[in-house]
C-alpha positions in Angstrom: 18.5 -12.1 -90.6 19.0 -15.4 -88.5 19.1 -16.2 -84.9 20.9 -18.3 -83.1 19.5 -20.6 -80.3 20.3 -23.5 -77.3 16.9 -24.7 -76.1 17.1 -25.6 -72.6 16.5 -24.3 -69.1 20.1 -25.2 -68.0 22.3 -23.1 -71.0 24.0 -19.9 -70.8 22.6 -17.4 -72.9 26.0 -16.2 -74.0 26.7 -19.2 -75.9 23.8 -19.8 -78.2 24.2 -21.2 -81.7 23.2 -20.7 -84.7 19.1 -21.0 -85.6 16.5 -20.9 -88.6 13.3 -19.6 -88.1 12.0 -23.9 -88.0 13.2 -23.3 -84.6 9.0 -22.1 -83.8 7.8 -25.3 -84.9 10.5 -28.1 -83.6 11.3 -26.7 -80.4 9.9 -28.6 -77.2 10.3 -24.9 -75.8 7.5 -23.0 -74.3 9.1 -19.6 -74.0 11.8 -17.5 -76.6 13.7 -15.6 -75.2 15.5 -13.2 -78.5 18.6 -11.3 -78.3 18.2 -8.0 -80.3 21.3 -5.7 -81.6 20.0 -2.2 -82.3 23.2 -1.2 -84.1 22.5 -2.0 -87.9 24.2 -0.7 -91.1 22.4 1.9 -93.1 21.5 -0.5 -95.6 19.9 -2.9 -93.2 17.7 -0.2 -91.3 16.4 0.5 -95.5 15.3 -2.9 -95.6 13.7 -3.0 -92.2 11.6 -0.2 -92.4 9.7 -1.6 -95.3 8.5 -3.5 -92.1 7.1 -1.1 -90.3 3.5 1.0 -90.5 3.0 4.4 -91.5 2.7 5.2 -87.9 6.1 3.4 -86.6 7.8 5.1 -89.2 6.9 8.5 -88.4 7.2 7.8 -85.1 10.9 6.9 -86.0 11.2 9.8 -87.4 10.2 12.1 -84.8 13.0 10.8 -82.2 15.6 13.9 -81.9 18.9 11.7 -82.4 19.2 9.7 -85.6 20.3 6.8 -83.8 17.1 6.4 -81.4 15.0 6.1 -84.4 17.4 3.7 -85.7 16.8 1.4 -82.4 13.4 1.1 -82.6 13.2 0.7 -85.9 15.5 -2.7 -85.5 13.6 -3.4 -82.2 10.0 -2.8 -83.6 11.2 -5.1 -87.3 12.2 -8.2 -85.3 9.4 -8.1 -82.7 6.5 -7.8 -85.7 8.6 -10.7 -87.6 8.7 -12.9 -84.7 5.3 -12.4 -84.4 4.4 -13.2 -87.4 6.0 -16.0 -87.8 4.8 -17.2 -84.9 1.2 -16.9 -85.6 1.2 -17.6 -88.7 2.5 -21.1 -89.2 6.1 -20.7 -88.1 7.7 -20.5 -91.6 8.0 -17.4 -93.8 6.4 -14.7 -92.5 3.3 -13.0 -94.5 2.0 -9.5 -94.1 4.4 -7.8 -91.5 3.8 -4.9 -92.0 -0.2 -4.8 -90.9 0.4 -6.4 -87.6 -0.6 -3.3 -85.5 1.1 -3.0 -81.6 -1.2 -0.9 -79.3 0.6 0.3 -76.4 -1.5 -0.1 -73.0 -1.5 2.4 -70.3 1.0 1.1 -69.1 3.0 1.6 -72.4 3.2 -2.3 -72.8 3.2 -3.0 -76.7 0.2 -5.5 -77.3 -0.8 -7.2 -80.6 -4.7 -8.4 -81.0 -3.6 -11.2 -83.2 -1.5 -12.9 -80.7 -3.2 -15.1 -78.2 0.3 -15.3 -75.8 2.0 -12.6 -73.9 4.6 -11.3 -75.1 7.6 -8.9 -73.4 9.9 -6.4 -74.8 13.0 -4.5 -73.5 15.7 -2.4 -74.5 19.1 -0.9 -73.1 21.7 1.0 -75.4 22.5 -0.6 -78.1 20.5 -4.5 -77.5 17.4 -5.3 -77.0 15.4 -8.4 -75.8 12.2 -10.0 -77.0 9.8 -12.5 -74.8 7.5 -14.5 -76.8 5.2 -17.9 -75.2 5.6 -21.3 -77.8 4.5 -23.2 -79.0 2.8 -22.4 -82.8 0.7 -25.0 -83.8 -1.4 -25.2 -87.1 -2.6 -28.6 -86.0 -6.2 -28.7 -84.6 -5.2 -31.6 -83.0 -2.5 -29.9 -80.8 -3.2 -28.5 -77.6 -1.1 -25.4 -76.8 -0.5 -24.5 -73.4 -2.5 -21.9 -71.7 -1.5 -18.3 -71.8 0.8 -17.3 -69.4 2.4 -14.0 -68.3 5.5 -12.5 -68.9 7.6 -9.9 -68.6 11.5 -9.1 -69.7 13.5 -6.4 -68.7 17.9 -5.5 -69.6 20.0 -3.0 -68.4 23.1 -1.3 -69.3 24.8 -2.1 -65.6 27.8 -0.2 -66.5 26.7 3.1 -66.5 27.2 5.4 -63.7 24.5 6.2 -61.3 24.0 6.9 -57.7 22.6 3.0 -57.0 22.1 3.6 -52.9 20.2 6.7 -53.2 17.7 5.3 -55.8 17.2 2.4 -54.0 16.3 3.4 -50.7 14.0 5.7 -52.9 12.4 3.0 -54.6 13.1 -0.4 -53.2 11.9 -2.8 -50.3 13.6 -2.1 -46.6 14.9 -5.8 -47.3 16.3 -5.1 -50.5 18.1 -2.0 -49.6 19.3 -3.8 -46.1 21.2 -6.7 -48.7 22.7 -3.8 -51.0 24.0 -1.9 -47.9 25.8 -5.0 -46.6 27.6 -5.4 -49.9 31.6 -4.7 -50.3 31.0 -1.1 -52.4 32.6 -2.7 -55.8 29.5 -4.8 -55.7 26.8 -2.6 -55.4 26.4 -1.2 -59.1 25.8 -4.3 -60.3 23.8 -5.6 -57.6 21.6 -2.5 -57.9 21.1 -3.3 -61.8 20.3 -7.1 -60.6 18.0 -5.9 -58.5 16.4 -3.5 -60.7 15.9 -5.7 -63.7 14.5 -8.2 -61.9 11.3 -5.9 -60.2 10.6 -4.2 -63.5 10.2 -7.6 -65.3 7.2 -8.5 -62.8 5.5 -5.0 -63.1 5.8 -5.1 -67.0 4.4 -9.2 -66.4 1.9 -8.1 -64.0 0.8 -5.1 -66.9 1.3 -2.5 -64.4 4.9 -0.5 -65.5 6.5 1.7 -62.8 3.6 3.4 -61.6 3.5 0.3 -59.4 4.8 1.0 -56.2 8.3 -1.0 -56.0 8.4 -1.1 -52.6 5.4 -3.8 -52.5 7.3 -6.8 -53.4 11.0 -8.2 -52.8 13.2 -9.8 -55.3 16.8 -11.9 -54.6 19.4 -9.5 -55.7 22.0 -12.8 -55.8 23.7 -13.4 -59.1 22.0 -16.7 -60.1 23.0 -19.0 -62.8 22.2 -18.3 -66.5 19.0 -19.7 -67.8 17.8 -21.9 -64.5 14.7 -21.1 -62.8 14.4 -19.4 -59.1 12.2 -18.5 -56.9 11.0 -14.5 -58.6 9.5 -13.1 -55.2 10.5 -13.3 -51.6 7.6 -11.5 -50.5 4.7 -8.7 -51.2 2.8 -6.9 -49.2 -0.3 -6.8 -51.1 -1.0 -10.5 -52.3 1.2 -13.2 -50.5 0.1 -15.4 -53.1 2.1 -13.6 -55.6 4.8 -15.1 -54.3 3.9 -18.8 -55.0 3.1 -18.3 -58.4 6.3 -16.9 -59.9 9.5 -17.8 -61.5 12.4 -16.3 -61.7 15.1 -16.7 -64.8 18.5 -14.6 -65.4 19.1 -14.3 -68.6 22.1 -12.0 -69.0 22.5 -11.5 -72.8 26.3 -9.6 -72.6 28.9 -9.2 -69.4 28.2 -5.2 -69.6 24.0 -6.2 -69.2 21.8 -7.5 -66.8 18.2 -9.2 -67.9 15.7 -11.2 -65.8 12.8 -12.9 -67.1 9.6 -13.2 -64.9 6.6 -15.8 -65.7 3.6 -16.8 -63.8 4.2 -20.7 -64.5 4.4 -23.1 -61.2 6.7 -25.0 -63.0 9.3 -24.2 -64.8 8.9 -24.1 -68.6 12.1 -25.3 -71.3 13.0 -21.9 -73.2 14.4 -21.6 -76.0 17.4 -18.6 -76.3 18.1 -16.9 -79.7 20.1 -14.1 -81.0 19.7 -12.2 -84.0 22.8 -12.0 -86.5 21.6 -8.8 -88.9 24.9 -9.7 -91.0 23.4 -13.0 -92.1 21.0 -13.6 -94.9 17.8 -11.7 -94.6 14.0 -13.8 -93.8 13.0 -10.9 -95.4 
């Protein structure tokens, strides 16, 4: 398995190159942002469940359609080896297979070796991975302060009835800026949209039980990997809106992704893409 990466604020994420897992220890980045395909060859999804716990696997196992199970068990492998490599030293990774995620209430995957947030998402057949830099194993380096995170993608070309669920769901302003929108726009501007709220209720550790209606988001198309402005407003804490960024990070034309932290200035992040044909870390 290798990834491929551009490490600026500025890139598109469609375009990254080639990366080796030094990447964790060279890059000036503060945030990684990983690109996921679920779809793996039998083969492949052998070698990656001698990666996962008893648990995972069974839990693999339970899913009703083969290839569910098959997604999270390529989802679940890379997010425990980026983990590990990430916290322990940034080279080969050691012991995989005992890092233990605990979902929160909210369903939000957490690790108590990991001292950073840390995001996940997945859509048909990709997945993304949100993970804070830098690893040090200096005592003399100073790491930067936790932060939160969230990630969310979403297969914008499937069907769905995007008016109805958004005056369901979404601010009066939000639904106001989809309803003035030529019709061919909508779909995808509903998906925008959509991406962009759950990534601040997953960073805030809430999920969708938070009510969606609290907060505003852009719904604009904005340009690959630069930072925006996340909220135009929220009814509970104004101050919300101060404190977070905004980055689209659109891993495929059919997808949409947004990336929320709670940074007041913009951080450089580092994009990646796994490449399962490659040789294996493993």
């Amino acid at each position: 398995m290798t990834l491929s990466t551009a490490a600026n604020t500025s890139c598109s994420p469609l375009l990254w190159p080639d990366w080796s897992p030094e990447i964790l220890s060279n890059s000036p980045s503060h945030i990684l942002v990983v690109r996921v395909p679920l779809e793996i060859s039998p083969g492949r999804q052998t070698q990656l469940r001698e990666l996962l716990s008893t648990s995972e696997l069974a839990r693999a196992d339970r899913y009703r359609f083969p290839e569910v199970g098959r997604r999270f068990i390529a989802c679940r492998a890379a997010l425990k080896t980026l983990l590990a490599m990430h916290m322990q030293g940034c080279h080969q990774p050691k012991d995989i297979r005992s890092i233990e995620l605990i979902p929160t209430a909210s369903g939000k995957p957490t690790w108590a070796g990991s001292q950073s947030d840390f995001s996940v998402s997945h859509s048909g057949e990709m997945a993304l991975i949100a993970l804070q830099l830098p690893c040090s194993t200096s005592t003399t380096d100073h790491s930067p302060a936790p932060l939160r995170l969230g990630i969310d993608l979403e297969h914008a070309a499937r069907t769905t009835d995007c008016l109805r669920l958004a005056r369901r769901f979404f601010a009066p302003g939000e639904v106001a800026a989809l309803e003035a929108l030529p019709a061919e726009e909508v779909q995808r501007a509903f998906f925008r949209c959509w991406t962009r709220k759950e990534a601040y209720v997953k960073a805030i550790g809430v999920g969708l039980a938070y009510s969606l209606e609290a907060f505003e988001v852009p719904i604009d198309p904005l340009p690959p990997g630069t930072s925006h402005r996340a909220l135009l407003s929220h009814a509970a804490d104004v101050q919300q809106v101060q404190r977070w960024q905004l980055f689209e990070t659109s891993p495929h034309p059919q997808y949409e992704a947004a990336l929320f932290l709670d940074s007041p200035h913009p951080p450089n992040i580092t994009y990646a893409t796994i490449n399962w044909a490659q040789t294996s870390i493993l």
